[in-house]
C-alpha positions as MATLAB code, in Angstrom:
seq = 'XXXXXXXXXXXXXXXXXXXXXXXXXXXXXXXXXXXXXXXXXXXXXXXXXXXXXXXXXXXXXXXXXXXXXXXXXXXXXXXXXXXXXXXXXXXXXXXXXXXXXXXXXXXXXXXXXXXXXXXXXXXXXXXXXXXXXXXXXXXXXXXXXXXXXXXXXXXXXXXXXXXXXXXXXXXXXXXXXXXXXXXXXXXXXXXXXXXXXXXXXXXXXXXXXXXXXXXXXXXXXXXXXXXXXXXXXXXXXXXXXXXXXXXXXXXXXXXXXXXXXXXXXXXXXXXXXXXXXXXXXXXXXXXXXXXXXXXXXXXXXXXXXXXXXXXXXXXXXXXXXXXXXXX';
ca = [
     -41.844   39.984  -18.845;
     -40.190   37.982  -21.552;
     -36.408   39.067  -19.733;
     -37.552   37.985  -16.590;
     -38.856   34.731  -17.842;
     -35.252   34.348  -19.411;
     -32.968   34.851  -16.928;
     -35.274   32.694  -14.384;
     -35.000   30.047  -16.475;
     -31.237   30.886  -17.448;
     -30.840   30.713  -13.413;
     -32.358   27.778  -12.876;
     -30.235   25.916  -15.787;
     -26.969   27.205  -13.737;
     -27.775   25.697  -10.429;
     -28.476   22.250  -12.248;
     -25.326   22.287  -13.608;
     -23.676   23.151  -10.637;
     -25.215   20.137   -8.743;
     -24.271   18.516  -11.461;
     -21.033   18.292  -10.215;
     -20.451   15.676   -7.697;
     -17.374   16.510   -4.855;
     -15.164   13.614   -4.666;
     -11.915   12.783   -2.156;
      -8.654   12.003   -3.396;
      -7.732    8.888   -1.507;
      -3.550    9.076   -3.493;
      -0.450   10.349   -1.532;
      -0.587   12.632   -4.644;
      -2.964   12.295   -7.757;
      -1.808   13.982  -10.904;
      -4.098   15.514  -13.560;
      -3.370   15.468  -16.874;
      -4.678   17.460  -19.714;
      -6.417   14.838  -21.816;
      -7.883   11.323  -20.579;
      -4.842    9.704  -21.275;
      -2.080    7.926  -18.832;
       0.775    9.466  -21.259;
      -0.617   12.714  -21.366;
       0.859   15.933  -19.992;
       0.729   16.318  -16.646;
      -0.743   20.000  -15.291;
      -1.247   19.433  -11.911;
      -1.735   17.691   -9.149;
      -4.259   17.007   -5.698;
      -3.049   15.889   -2.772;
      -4.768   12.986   -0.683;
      -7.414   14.121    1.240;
      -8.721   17.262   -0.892;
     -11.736   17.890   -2.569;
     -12.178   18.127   -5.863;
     -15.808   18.693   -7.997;
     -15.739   16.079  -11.300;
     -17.303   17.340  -13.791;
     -17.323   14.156  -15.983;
     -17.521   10.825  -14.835;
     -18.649    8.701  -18.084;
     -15.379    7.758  -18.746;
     -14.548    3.905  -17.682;
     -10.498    5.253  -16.290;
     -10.179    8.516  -15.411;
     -12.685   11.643  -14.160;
     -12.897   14.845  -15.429;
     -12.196   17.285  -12.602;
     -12.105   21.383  -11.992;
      -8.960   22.864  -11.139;
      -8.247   26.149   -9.511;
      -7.080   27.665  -13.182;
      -8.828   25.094  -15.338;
      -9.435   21.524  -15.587;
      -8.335   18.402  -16.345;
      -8.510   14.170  -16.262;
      -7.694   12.295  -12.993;
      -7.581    7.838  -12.741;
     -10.949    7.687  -11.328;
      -9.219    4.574   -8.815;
      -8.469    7.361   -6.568;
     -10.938    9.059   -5.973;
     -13.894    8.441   -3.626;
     -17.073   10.033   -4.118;
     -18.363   12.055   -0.543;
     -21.850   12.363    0.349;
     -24.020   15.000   -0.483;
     -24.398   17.936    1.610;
     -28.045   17.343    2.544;
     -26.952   13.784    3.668;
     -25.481   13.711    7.563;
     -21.575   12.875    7.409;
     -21.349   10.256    9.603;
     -18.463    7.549    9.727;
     -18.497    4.445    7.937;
     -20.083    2.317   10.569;
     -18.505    0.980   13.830;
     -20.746   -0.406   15.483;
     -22.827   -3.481   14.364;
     -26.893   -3.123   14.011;
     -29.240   -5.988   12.785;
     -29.700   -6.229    9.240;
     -32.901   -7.295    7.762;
     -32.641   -7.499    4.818;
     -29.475   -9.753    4.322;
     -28.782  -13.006    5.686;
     -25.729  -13.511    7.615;
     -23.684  -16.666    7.738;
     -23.107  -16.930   11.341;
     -26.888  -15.719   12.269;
     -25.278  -12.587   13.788;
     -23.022   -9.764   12.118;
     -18.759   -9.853   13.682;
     -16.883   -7.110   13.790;
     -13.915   -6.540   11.992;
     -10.839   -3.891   11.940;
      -9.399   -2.528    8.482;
      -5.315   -3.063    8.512;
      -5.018   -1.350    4.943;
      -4.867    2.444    4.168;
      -8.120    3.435    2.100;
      -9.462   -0.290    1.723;
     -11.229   -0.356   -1.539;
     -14.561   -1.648   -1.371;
     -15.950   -2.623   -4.179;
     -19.856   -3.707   -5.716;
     -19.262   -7.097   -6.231;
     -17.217  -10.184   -4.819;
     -14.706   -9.756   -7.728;
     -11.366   -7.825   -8.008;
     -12.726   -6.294  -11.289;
     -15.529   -4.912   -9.860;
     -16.521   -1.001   -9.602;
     -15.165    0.352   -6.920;
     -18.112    2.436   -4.519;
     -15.643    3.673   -1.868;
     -13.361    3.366    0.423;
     -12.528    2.560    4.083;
     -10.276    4.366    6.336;
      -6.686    2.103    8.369;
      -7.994    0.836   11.925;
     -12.031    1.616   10.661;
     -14.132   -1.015   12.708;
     -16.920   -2.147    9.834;
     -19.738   -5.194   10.200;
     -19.475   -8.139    8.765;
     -22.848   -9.664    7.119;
     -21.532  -11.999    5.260;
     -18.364  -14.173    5.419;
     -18.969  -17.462    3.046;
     -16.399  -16.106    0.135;
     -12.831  -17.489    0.221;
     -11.440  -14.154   -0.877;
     -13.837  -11.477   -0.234;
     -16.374  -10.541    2.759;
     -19.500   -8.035    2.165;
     -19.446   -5.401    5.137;
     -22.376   -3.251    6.196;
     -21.630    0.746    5.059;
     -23.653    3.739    6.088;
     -25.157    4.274    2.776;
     -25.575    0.562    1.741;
     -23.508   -2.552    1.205;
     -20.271   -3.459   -0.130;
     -17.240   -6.060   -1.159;
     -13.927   -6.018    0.598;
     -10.661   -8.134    0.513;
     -11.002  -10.790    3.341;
      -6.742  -10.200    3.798;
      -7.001   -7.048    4.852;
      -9.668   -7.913    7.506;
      -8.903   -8.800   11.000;
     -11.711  -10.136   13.398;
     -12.239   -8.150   16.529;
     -15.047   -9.886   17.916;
     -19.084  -10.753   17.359;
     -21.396   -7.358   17.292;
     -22.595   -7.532   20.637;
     -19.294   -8.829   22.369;
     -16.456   -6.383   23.685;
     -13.538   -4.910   21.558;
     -10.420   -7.326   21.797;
      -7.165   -5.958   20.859;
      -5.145   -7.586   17.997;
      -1.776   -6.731   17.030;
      -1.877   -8.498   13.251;
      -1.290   -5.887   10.525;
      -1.932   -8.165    7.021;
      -1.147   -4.926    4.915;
       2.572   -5.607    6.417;
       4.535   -8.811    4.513;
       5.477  -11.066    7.127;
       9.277  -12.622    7.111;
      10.409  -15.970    7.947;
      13.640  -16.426   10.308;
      16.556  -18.173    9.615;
      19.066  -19.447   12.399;
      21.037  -20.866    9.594;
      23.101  -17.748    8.901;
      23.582  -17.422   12.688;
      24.390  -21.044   13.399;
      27.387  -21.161   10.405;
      29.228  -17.346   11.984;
      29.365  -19.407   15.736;
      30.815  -22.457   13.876;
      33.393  -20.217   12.029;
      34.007  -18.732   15.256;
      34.888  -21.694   17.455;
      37.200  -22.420   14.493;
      39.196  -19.424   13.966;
      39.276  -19.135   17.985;
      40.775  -22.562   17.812;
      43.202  -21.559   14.913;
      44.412  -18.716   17.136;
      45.236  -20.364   20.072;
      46.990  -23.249   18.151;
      49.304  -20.224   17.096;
      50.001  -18.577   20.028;
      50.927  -21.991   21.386;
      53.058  -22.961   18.735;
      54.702  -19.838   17.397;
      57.541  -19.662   19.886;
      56.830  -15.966   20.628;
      56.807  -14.959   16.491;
      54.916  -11.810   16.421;
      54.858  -11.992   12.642;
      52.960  -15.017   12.812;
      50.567  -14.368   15.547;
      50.095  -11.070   14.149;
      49.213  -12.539   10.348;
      47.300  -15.206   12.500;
      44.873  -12.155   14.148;
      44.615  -10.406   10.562;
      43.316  -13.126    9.062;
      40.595  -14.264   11.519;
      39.807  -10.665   12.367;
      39.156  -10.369    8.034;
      37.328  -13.751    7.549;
      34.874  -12.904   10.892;
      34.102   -9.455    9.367;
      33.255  -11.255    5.956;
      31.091  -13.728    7.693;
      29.200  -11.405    9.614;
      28.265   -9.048    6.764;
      27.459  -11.665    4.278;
      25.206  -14.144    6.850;
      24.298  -12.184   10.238;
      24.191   -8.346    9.317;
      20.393   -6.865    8.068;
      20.701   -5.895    4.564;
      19.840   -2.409    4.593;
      18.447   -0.601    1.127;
      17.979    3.666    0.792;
      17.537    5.987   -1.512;
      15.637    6.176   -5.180;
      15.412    3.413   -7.643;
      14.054    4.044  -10.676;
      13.348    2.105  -14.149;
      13.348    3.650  -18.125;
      11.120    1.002  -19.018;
       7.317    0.894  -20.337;
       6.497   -1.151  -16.858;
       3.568   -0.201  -14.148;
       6.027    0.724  -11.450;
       8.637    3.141  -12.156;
      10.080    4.026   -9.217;
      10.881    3.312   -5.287;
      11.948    4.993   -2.885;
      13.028    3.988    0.299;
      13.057    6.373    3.149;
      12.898    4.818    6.379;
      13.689    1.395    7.612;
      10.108   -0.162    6.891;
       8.556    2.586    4.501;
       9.066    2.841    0.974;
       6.761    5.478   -1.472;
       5.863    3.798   -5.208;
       5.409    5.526   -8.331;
       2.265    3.763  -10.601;
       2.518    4.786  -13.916;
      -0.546    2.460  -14.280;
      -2.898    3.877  -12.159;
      -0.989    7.625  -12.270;
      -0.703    7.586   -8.501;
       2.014    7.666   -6.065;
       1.079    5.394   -2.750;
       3.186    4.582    0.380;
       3.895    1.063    1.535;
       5.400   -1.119    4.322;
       8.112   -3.364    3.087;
      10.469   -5.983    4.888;
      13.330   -7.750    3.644;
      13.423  -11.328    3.804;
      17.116  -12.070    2.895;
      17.824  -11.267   -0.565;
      14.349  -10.192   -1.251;
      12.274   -7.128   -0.471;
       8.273   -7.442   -0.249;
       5.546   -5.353   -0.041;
       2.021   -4.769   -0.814;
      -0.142   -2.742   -3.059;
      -3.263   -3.424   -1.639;
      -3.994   -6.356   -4.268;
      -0.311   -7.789   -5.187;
       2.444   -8.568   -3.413;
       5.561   -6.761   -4.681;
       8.799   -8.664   -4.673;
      12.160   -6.877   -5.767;
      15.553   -8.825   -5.416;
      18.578   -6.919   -4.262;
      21.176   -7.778   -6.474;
      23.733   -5.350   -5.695;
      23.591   -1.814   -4.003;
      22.724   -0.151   -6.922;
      20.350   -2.664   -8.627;
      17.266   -4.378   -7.848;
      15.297   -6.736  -10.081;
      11.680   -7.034   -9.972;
      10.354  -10.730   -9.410;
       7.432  -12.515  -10.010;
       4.406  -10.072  -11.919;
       6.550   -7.248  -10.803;
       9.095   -6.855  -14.123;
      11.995   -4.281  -14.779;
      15.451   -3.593  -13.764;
      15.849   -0.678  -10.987;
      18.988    1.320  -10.367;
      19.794    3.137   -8.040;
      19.933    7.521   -8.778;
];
């Protein structure tokens, strides 16, 4: 009898600890684990975005210990979003807007908005320090219920109530009005145009133009002149167009030795560049645009500015420090 009671009671302890352990969503490109809470630790593995993974310790204010397939280990608890338990229908954050009575809205009705940001963080207060309670999907429709913060806007979840950034929010329409289509994408840094560069090649080219026919007039038939003549507009056009008309155009890896949050970037596409965070031990994927000599992009909360100094060096501006060169 006194067995029996034992391993009853020995079963019972198991399946506590094994709901114990909450399942939880990496929302990184690719999360690292490391083999103590610590960002300089050794790294012993990594989870790619989208898997689950069971944490086994969450008291810790940075990272989350989590259960590997031959151990475990510590993962930056920013990445990670907790999923619901299994008893608990897994239904979509919400898209489409229902009264709410228990919070006022501003507007006396809740608006519909569209997410432009992958894996929007939302967090439990109006406050960029804030816990973060989850995360919303790129394109997600949410509702609005309240609107009267100049930075952030609480939106109506399935299981509760949140904070999100207002600038990754675009307005689709009121709840009960149809869908609208919008083409604005804030996650994307928007460049100005300048006609300037454009403008000073056409004057150089009316010039040079009138420079050669001045010497095919006047050079009696010299081929040595009107050749040297044809050389040297045919150089100083090429010049001009590179250095004021032609898109500046960056590839490849850059990479910094120093003790800064990014350490690397590499470009490889046109508009997509992937970021290494030694700060937050993740590796996320960004669009980016050059705006003459600069390139921008977001992290979600910052803007990123690099300045393209040569081909092989760019030099991080503004909170973004650190020389990068190219590999």
């Amino acid at each position: 009898m006194t067995r029996t009671l034992f391993l009853f009671f020995a079963l019972f302890m198991l399946s506590l600890t094994v709901n114990a352990q909450d399942m939880y969503r990496v929302t990184a490109d690719k999360l690292r684990v490391r083999a103590t809470k610590d960002s300089k630790s050794k790294v012993i593995g990594s989870i790619s975005q989208n898997e689950k993974v069971a944490v086994l310790d969450a008291s810790d204010a940075k990272f989350y210990k989590v259960k590997l397939k031959n151990g475990e280990g510590w993962a930056s608890k920013d990445f990670l979003a907790k999923i619901a338990p299994a008893a608990q229908p897994a239904t979509p954050v919400a898209t489409t807007a229902t009264p709410n009575t228990q919070t006022p809205t501003t507007a006396g009705s809740e608006d519909m908005y569209r997410v432009t940001a992958d894996d929007l963080r939302v967090r439990e207060k109006a406050d960029a320090n804030s816990k973060i309670v989850g995360y919303l999907p790129k394109n997600e429709n949410v509702a609005v219920i309240d609107s009267s913060n100049t930075t952030f806007y609480k939106i109506k979840v399935t299981n509760g109530e949140g904070w999100v950034s207002k600038e990754f929010l675009v307005r689709i329409s009121p709840a009960k009005a149809p869908v609208q289509k919008t083409t604005i994408a804030a996650s994307v840094p928007q460049s100005s145009k300048d006609y300037s560069g454009i403008i000073f090649i056409a004057v150089v080219a009316v010039i040079l133009f009138a420079i050669l026919y001045f010497s095919l007039k006047y050079a009696s038939g010299n081929k040595f002149i009107i050749g040297f003549s044809v050389i040297v507009i045919l150089v100083v056009g090429y010049f001009c167009y590179i250095t004021f008309v032609a898109e500046k155009i960056v590839t490849g890896t850059f990479a910094s030795s120093e003790d800064i949050q990014y350490k690397s970037f590499n470009f490889k596409s046109k508009d997509s560049v992937t970021v290494s965070d030694a700060y937050n031990d993740s590796i996320f994927t960004s669009k980016y645009v050059i705006d003459g000599d600069m390139i921008k992009l977001y992290d979600q909360q910052n803007t990123i500015m690099l300045l393209i100094r040569d081909e092989q060096t760019l030099i991080g501006e503004g909170f973004t420090r650190g020389t990068f060169t190219k590999k």
